[in-house]
FISETI-951875 format. One line per field, with one value per residue (C-alpha): residue in three letters; x, y, z; chain; residue number from 1. Coordinates in nm, 2 decimals. Example, Ala and Ser with C-alpha at 12.3 -4.5 7.8 and 13.67 -1.06 7.14 Angstrom:
<lumros>
type (ALA,SER);
xx (1.23,1.37);
yy (-0.45,-0.11);
zz (0.78,0.71);
mol (A,A);
seq (1,2);
</lumros>
This chain:
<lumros>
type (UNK,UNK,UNK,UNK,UNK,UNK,UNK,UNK,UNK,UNK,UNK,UNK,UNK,UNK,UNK,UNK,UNK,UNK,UNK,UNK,UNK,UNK,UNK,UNK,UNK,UNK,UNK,UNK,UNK,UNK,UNK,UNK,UNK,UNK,UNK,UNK,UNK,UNK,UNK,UNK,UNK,UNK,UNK,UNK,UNK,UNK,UNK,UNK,UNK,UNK,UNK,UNK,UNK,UNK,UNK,UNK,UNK,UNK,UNK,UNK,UNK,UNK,UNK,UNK,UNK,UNK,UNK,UNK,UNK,UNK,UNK,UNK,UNK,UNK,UNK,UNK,UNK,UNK,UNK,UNK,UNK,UNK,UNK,UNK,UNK,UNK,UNK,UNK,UNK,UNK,UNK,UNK,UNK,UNK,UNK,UNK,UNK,UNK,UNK,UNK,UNK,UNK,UNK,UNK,UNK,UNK,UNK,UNK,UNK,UNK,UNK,UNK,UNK,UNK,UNK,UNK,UNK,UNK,UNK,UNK,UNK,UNK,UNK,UNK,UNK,UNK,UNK,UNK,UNK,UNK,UNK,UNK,UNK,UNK,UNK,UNK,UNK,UNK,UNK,UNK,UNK,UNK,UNK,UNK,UNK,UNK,UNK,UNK,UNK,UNK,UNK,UNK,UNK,UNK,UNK,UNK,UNK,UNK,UNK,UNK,UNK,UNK,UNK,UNK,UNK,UNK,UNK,UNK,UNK,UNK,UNK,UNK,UNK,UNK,UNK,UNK,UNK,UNK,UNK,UNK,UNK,UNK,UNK,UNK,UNK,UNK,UNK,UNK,UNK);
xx (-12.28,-12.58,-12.77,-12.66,-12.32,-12.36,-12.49,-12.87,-12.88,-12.96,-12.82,-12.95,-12.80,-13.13,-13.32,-13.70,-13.83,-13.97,-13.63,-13.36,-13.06,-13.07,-13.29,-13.64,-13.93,-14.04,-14.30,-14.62,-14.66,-15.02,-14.94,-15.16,-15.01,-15.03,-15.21,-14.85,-14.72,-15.10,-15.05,-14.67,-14.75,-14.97,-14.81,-14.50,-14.78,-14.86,-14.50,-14.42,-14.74,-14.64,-14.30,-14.38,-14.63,-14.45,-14.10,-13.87,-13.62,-13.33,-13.33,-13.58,-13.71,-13.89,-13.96,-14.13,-14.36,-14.70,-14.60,-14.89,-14.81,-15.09,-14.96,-14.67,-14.63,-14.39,-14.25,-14.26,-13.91,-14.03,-13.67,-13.78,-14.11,-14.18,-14.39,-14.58,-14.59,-14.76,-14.72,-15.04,-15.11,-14.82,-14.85,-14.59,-14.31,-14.01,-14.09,-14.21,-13.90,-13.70,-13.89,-13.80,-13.44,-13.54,-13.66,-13.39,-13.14,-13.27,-13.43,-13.17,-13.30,-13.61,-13.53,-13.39,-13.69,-13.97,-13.75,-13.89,-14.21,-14.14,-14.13,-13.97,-13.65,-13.55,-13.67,-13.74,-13.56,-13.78,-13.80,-14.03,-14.27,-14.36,-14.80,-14.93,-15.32,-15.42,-15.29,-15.42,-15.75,-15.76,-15.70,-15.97,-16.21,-16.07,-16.15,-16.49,-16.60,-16.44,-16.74,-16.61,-16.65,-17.00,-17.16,-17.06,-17.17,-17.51,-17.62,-17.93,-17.83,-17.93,-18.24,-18.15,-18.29,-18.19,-17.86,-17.72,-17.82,-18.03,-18.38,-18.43,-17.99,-17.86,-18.17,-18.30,-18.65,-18.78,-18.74,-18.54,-18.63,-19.02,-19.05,-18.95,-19.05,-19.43,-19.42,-19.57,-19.38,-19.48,-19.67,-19.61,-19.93);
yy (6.30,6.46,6.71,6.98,6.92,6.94,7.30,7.18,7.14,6.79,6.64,6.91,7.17,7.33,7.31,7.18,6.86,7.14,7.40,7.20,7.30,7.47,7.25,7.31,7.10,7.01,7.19,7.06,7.07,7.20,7.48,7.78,8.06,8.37,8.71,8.89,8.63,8.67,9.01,9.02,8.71,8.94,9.26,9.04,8.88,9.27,9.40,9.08,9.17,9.50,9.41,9.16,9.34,9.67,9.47,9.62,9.33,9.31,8.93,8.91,8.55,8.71,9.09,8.96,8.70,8.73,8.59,8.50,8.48,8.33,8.29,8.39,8.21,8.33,8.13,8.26,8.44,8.65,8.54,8.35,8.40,8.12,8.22,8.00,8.15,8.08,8.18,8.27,8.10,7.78,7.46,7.25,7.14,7.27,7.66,7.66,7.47,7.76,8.03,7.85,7.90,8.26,8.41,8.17,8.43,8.71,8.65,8.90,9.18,9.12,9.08,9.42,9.60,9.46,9.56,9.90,9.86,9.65,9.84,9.50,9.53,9.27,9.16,8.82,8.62,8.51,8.13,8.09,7.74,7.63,7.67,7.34,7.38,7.53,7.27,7.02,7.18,7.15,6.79,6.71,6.93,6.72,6.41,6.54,6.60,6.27,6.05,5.74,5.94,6.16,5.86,5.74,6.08,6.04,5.68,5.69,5.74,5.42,5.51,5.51,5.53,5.84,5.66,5.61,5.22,5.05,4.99,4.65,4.67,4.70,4.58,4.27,4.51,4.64,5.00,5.09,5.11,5.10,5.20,5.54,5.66,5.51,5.68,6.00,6.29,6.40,6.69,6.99,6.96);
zz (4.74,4.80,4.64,4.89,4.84,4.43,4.45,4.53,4.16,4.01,3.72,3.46,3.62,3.78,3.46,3.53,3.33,3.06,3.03,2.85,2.75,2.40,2.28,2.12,2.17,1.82,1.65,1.51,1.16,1.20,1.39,1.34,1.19,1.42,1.31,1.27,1.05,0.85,0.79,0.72,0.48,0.27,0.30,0.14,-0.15,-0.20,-0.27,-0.48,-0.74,-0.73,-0.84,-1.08,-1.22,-1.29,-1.42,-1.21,-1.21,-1.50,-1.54,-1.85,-1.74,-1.47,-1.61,-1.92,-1.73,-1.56,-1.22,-0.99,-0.66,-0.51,-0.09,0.10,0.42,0.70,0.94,1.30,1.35,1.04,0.86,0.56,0.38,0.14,-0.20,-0.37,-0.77,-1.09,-1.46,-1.60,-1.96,-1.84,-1.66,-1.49,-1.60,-1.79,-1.78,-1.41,-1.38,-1.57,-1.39,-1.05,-1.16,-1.27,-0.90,-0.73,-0.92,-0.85,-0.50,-0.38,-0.60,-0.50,-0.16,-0.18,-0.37,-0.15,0.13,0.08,0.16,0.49,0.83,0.93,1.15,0.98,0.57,0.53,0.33,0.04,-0.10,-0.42,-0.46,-0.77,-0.69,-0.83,-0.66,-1.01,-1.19,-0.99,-1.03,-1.39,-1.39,-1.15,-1.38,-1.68,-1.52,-1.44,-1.77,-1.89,-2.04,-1.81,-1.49,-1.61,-1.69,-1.32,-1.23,-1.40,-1.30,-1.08,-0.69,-0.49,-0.27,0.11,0.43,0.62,0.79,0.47,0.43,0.15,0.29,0.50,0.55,0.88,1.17,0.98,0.97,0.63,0.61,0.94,1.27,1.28,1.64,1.59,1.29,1.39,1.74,1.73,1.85,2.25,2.29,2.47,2.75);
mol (A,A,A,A,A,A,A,A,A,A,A,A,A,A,A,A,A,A,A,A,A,A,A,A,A,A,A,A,A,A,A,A,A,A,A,A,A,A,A,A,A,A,A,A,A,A,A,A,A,A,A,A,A,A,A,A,A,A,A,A,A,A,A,A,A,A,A,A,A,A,A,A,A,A,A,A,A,A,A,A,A,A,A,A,A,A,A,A,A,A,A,A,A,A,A,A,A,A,A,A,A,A,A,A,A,A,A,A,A,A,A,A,A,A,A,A,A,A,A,A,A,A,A,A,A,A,A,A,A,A,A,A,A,A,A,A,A,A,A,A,A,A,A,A,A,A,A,A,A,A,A,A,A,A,A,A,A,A,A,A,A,A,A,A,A,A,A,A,A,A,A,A,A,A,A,A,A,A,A,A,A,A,A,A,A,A,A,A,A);
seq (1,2,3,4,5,6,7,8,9,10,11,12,13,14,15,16,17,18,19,20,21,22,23,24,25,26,27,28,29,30,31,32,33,34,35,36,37,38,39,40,41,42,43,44,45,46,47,48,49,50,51,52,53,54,55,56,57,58,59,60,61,62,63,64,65,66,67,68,69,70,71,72,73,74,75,76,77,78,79,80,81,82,83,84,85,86,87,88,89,90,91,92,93,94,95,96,97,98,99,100,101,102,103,104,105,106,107,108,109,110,111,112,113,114,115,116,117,118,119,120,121,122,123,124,125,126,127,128,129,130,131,132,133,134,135,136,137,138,139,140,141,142,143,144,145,146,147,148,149,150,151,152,153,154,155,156,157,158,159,160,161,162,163,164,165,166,167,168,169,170,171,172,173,174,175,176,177,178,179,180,181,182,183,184,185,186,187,188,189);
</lumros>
């Protein structure tokens, strides 16, 4: 049968190489974020502060904390706003564990309160993240100041030649490339 006969329509139905049917070509991972979901992101960091800070929730696990929210990323529908939270004064472990569980509760509260300071069709639903980036910061600055590593830090740097190499490496010449660093620059007559 030839393609006349089928309806002039091949064997996805009229659909190009590109249109398929219902299904998404994958996104990357890297994607920039767009300007709208910027702005939404920290409108939504705004109202979260807000809330947090003047205790307007009734589970007392999250109204007597101080709850840093540090990001909110959207995704690009706008549906679900992930927030990445810290306590101030507590690392890792088993009270960001129990504060997780905290806002997991009574994401539909606050849902609900920052809803009224959207002028979203549509609020977001909001996911909270354990933020690790300040914790991880204070271990690299406690490695720092280890002795082991500031005595690495305070060795004498090796003396190098401008590409990075020990003198008389690289060429077999001493001291680079003598061609060039002996030629004088040419002259503008």
């Amino acid at each position: 049968m030839s393609r006349r006969a089928q309806g002039g329509r091949g064997a996805a139905g009229g659909r190009g190489p590109q249109e398929s049917h219902g299904l998404q070509r994958p996104r990357s991972p890297q994607r920039p974020r767009s300007q709208r979901q910027l702005r939404v992101g920290e409108e939504i960091r705004h109202l979260l502060a807000r809330v947090f800070d003047r205790g307007e929730l009734a589970d007392p696990e999250v109204r007597d904390k101080s709850i840093t929210v540090t990001e909110v990323r959207v995704s690009p529908d706008l549906r679900r706003a992930t927030a990445y939270v810290s306590q101030l004064g507590v690392g890792g472990g088993a009270a960001s564990d129990t504060l997780m569980a905290a806002l997991k509760r009574s994401a539909p509260a606050i849902r609900h309160l920052i809803g009224r300071g959207l002028t979203l069709r549509n609020v977001p639903e909001v996911v909270f993240q354990a933020d690790t980036v300040l914790d991880e910061a204070q271990h690299i600055e406690t490695l720092l100041r280890s002795p082991r590593v500031r005595r690495d830090l305070t060795a004498a740097p090796a003396v190098t030649d401008g590409d990075g190499a020990e003198p008389g490496e690289g060429d077999g010449e001493e001291g680079g490339d003598g061609a060039a660093e002996d030629a004088e620059p040419p002259t503008g007559s």
